[in-house]
Legacy VTK file of the C-alpha trace (Angstrom):
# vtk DataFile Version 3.0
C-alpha trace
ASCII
DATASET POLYDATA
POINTS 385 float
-79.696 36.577 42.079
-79.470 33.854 39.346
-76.476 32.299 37.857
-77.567 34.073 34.459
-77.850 37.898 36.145
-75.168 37.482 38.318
-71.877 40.246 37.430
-71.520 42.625 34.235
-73.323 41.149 30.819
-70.627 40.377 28.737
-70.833 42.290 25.230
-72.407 40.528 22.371
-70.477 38.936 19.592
-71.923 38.752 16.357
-70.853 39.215 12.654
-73.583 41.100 11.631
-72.585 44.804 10.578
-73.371 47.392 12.919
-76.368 49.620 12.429
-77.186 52.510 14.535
-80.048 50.682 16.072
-77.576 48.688 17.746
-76.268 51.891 19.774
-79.609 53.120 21.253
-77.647 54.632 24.278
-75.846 57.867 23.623
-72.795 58.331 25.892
-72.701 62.210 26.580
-69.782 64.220 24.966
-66.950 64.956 27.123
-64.732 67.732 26.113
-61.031 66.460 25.919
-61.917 63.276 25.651
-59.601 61.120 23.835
-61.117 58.815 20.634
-60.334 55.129 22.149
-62.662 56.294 25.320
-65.198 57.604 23.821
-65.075 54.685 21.453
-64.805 52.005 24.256
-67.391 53.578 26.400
-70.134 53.643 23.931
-69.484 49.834 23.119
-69.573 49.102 27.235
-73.132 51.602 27.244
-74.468 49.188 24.436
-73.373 46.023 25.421
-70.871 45.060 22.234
-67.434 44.535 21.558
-65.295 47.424 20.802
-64.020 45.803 17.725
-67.606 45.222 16.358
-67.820 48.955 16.369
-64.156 49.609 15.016
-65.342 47.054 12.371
-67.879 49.365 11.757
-65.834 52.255 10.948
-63.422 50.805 8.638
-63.230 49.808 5.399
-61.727 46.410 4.385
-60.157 43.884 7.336
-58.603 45.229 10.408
-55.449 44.829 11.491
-54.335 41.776 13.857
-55.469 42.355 17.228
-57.764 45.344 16.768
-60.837 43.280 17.520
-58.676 42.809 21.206
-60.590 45.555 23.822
-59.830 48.818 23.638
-57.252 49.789 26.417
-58.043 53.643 26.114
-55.220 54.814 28.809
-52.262 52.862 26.840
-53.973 53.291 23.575
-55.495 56.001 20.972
-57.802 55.357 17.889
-56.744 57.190 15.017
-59.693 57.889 12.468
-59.854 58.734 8.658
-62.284 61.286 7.779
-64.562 58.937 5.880
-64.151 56.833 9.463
-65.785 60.140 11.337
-68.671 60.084 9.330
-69.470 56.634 9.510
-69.070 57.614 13.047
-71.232 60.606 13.114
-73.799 58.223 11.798
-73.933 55.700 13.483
-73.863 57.822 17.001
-76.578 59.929 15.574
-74.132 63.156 16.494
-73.045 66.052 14.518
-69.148 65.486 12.845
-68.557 69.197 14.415
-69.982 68.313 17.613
-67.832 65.333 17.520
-64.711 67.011 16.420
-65.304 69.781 18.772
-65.520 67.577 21.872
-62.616 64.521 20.866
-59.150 66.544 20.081
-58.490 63.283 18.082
-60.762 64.516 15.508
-59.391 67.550 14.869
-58.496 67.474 10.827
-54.463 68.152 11.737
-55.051 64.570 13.745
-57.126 62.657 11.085
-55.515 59.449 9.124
-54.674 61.140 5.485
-56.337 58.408 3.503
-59.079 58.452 0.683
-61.311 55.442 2.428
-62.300 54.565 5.910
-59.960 53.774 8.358
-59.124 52.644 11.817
-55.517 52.723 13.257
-54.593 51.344 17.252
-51.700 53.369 17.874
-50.248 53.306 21.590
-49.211 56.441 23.477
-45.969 57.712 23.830
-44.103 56.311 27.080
-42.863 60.500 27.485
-43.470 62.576 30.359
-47.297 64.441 29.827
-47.793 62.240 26.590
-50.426 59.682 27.852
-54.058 60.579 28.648
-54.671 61.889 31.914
-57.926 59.647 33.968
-61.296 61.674 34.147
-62.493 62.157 37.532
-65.376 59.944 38.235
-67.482 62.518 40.055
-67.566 64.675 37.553
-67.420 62.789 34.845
-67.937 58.644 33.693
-65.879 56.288 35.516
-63.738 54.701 32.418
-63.287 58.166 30.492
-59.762 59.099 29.698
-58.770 62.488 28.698
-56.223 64.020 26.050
-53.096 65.468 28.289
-51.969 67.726 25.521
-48.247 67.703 26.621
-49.626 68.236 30.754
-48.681 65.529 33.259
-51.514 66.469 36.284
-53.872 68.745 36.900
-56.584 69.562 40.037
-60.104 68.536 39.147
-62.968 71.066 38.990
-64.705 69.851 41.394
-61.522 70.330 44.073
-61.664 66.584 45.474
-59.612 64.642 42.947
-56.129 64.789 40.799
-55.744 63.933 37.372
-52.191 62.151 36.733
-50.835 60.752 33.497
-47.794 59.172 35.097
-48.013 55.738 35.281
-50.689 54.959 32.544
-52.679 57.067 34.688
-54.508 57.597 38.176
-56.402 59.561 40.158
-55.613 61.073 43.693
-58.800 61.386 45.784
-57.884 64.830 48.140
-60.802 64.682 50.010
-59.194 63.943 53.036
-57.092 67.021 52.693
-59.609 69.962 52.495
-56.339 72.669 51.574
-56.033 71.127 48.258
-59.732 72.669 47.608
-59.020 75.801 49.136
-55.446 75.770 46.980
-57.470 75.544 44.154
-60.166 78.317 44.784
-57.373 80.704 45.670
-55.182 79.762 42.183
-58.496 80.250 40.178
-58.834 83.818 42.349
-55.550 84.309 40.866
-56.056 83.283 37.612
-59.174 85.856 37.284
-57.255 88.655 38.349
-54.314 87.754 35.505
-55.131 85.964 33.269
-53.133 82.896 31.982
-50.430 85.165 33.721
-51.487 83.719 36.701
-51.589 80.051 35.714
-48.022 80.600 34.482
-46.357 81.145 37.793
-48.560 78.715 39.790
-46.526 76.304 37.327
-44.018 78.127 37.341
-44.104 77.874 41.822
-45.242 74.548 41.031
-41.705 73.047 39.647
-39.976 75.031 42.327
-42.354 73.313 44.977
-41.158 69.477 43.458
-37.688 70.502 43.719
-38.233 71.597 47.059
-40.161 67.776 47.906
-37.008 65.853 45.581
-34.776 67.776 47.330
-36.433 66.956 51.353
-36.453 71.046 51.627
-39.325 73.489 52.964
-41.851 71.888 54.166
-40.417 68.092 53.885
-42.615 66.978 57.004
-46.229 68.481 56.201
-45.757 67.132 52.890
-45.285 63.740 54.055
-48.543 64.430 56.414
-50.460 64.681 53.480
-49.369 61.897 52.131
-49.939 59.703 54.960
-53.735 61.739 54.962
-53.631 60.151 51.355
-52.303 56.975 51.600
-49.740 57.106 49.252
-47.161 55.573 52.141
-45.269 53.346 49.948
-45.404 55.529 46.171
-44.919 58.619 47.463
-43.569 60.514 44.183
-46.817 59.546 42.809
-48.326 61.802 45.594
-46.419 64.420 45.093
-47.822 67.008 42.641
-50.846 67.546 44.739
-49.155 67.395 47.923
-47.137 70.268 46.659
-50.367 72.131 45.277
-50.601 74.853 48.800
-47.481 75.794 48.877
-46.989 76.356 44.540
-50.281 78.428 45.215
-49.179 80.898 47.761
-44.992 80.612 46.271
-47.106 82.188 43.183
-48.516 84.826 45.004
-44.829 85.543 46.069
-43.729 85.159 42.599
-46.144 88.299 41.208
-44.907 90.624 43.479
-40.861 89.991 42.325
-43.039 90.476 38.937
-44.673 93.749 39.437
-41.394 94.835 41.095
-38.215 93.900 38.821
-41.278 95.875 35.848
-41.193 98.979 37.708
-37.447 99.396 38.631
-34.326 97.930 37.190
-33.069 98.201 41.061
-34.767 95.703 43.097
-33.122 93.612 45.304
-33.259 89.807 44.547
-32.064 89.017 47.937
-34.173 90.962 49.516
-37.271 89.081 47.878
-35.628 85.930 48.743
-35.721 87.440 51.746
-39.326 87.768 51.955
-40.190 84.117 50.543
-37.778 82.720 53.283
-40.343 84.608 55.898
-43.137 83.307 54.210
-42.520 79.636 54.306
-40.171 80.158 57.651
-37.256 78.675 55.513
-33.996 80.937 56.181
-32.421 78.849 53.875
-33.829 80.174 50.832
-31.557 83.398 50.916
-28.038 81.538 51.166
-28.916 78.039 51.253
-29.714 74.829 48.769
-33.183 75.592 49.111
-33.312 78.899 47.300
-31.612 76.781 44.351
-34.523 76.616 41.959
-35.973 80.615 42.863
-32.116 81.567 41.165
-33.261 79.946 38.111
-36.593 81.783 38.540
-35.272 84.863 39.209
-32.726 84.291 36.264
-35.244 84.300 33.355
-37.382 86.923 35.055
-34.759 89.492 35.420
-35.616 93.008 36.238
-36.756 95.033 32.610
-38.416 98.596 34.094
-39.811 100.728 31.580
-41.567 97.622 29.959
-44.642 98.715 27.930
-47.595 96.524 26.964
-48.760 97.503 23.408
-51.812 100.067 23.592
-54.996 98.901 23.718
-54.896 95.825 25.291
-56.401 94.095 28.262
-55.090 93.863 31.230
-55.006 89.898 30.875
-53.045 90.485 28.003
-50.982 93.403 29.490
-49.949 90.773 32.366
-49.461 88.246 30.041
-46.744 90.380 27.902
-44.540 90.746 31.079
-43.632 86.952 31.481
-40.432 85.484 29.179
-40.567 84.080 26.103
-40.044 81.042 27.652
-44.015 81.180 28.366
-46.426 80.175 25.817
-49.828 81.344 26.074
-52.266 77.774 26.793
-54.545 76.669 24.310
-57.227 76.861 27.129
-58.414 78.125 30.148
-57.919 75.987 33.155
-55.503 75.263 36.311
-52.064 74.475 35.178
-52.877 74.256 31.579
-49.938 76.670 31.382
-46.177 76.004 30.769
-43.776 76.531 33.300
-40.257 78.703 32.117
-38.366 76.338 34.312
-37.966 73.005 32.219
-36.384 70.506 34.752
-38.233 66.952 34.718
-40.292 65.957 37.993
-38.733 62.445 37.873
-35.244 62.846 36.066
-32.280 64.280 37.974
-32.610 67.659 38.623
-29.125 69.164 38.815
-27.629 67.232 35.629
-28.182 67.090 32.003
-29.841 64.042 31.129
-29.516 64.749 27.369
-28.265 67.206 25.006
-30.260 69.314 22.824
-28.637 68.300 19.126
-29.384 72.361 18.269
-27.895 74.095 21.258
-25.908 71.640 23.140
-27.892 72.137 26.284
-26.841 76.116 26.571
-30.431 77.418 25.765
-32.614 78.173 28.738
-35.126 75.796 27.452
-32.802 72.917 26.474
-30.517 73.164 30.141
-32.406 69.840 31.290
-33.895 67.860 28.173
-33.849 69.503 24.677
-36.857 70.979 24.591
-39.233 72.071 21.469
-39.068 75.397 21.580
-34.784 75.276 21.743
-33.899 78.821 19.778
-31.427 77.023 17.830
-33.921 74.632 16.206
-35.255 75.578 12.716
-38.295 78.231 12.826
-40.423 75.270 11.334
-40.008 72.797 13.394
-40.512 74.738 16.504
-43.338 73.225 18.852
-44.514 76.243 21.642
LINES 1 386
385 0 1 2 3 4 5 6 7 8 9 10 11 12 13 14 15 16 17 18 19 20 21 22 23 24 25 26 27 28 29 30 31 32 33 34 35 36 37 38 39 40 41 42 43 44 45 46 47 48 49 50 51 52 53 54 55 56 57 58 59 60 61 62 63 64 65 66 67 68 69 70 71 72 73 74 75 76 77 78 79 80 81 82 83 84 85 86 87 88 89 90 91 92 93 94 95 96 97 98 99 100 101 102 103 104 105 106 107 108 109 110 111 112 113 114 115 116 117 118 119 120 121 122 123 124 125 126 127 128 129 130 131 132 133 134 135 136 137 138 139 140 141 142 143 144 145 146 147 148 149 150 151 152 153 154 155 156 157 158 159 160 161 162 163 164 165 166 167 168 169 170 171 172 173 174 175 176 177 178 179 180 181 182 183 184 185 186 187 188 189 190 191 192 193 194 195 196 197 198 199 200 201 202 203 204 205 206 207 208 209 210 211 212 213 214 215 216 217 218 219 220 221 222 223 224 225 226 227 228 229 230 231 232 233 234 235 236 237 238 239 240 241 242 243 244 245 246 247 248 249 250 251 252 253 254 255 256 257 258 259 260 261 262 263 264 265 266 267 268 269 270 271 272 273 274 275 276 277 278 279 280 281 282 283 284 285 286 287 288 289 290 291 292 293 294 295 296 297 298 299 300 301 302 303 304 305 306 307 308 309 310 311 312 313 314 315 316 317 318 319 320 321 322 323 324 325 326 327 328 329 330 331 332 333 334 335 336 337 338 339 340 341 342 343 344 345 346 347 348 349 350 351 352 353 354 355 356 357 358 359 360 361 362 363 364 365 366 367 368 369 370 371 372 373 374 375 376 377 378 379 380 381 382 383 384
């Protein structure tokens, strides 16, 4: 190999506008994606600087520092709808097909300005703000992917975790086959009820990271896996898959107390405590710190017999009428796109209030942690499900 071929081409730099014959390679569409990636990766695919092609979509001089490389898992390109067609052009796609695929296109997201326009904004340093990294077998290596408020999730393909934490990584699970088979059982679950189902795997989910702050259940296979990982040193950052089993088959454990406290107002708490202790060969779940989290569960989903789904609908939707308010329904269909009812922080302290809600003090159900959204006391309008 020559000194000219050797390592990656560096992009061209030129002054010359952009013109759609400079972008003969079309990256495929990846739904989720967020704008900066898709931006960034069809500038790599063609061999040009990211600014050129921001250049390209704006009218008039860019800010300072835009014509820097795109950094798409601390940053997000914000576009003006005149921006999206000079896009759409210039990409040879479809605006819908592009708004349909990048979230950041969505009109609610666009720049609310007359001419074309290109804003570098940098995401939010909160919990489940910043994009979560694609996985690289399924996907392109380099893609990053809108979070929408989630902090992890399983890949499809069952070998790899998505986490946002930490401007992103992935967690390859190959090593540790019961991930995979976590995942095909939650999806099992999810078919039989609905987003029901992916509401108390997060639901068992929370309860499980309590269980792995807290050294509880099943402290030492956990730090197996990690080992099997080799996350030795950053363990926390392990965590949420490690955890993955065990929130899978708590879940299970979880829909029975469901179907139960619907069909009597008489069940015995204890005595399902009782039963999840058995399960994970934990006695201290009935009396002990360990069942700590399951009273907050149990809490919010308090026995209500003679509940009645409205007539006429779906058993999905049936299901999905049981859980608390606390739930809102996800915007789509997937492992733990769901919220979980119990709104303690994987990270923060999980037995103290690390800031009051302004609207309810911290006495709401959602706000007992970190105000939260959805807080009962805050204005109909400004409520965020």
């Amino acid at each position: 190999m020559t000194q000219g071929t050797k390592g990656t081409p560096k992009p061209r730099t030129t002054s010359k506008p952009l013109k759609k014959t400079d972008l003969p390679i079309r990256v495929p569409m990846i739904h989720g994606e967020t704008t900066a990636s898709y931006l960034a990766r069809t500038a790599a695919a063609n061999g040009i600087e990211a600014g050129r092609l921001l250049k390209a979509l704006h009218q008039g001089r860019l800010p300072g520092g835009t014509f820097a490389a795109v950094r798409p898992h601390l940053q997000e390109a914000r576009l003006s709808p005149k921006a999206v067609a000079r896009l759409a052009a210039l990409v040879e796609r479809d605006e819908d097909q592009l708004r349909r695929a990048l979230p950041g296109l969505h009109p609610d997201h666009l720049l609310s300005t007359a001419g074309a326009q290109v804003h570098i904004t940098s995401w939010p340093d909160a919990v489940g703000e910043g994009p979560l990294k694609a996985c690289p077998l399924c996907l392109e290596d380099g893609a990053w992917l809108v979070a929408d408020g989630h902090r992890w999730r399983p890949c499809t393909c069952g070998r790899r975790w998505q986490c946002g934490d930490d401007h992103g990584y992935l967690i390859d699970t190959t090593p540790l086959p019961e991930i995979g088979r976590a995942l095909r059982d939650h999806r099992a679950f999810d078919h039989k009820l609905g987003p029901a189902g992916d509401a108390l795997v997060a639901d068992a989910h929370q309860v499980t990271l309590w269980w792995w702050v807290s050294r509880q259940v099943a402290h030492e296979q956990w730090r197996e896996r990690e080992d099997a990982l080799g996350f030795t040193r950053h363990r926390r950052r392990a965590a949420p898959a490690v955890v993955y089993p065990e929130a899978v088959r708590l879940a299970a454990a979880m829909n029975d107390w469901e179907t139960r406290r619907t069909t009597s107002s008489k069940v015995s708490a204890r005595d399902w405590l009782a039963t999840v202790a058995d399960r994970f060969k934990t006695p201290g779940i009935v009396d002990g710190r360990e069942g700590e989290p399951l009273t907050y569960w149990l809490g919010l989903h308090a026995p209500k017999a003679g509940h009645r789904a409205p007539r006429g609908t779906k058993k999905p939707e049936r299901r999905w009428s049981l859980l608390p308010d606390l739930h809102h329904r996800p915007a789509e269909a997937g492992p733990l796109r769901s919220n979980s009812c119990l709104r303690w922080v994987y990270g923060l302290p999980l037995t103290s209030v690390t800031e009051l809600c302004p609207h309810c003090a911290g006495h709401a159900p959602t706000c007992r942690w970190v105000p939260s959204s959805d807080c009962p006391e805050r204005p109909t309008g400004d409520q965020h499900p």
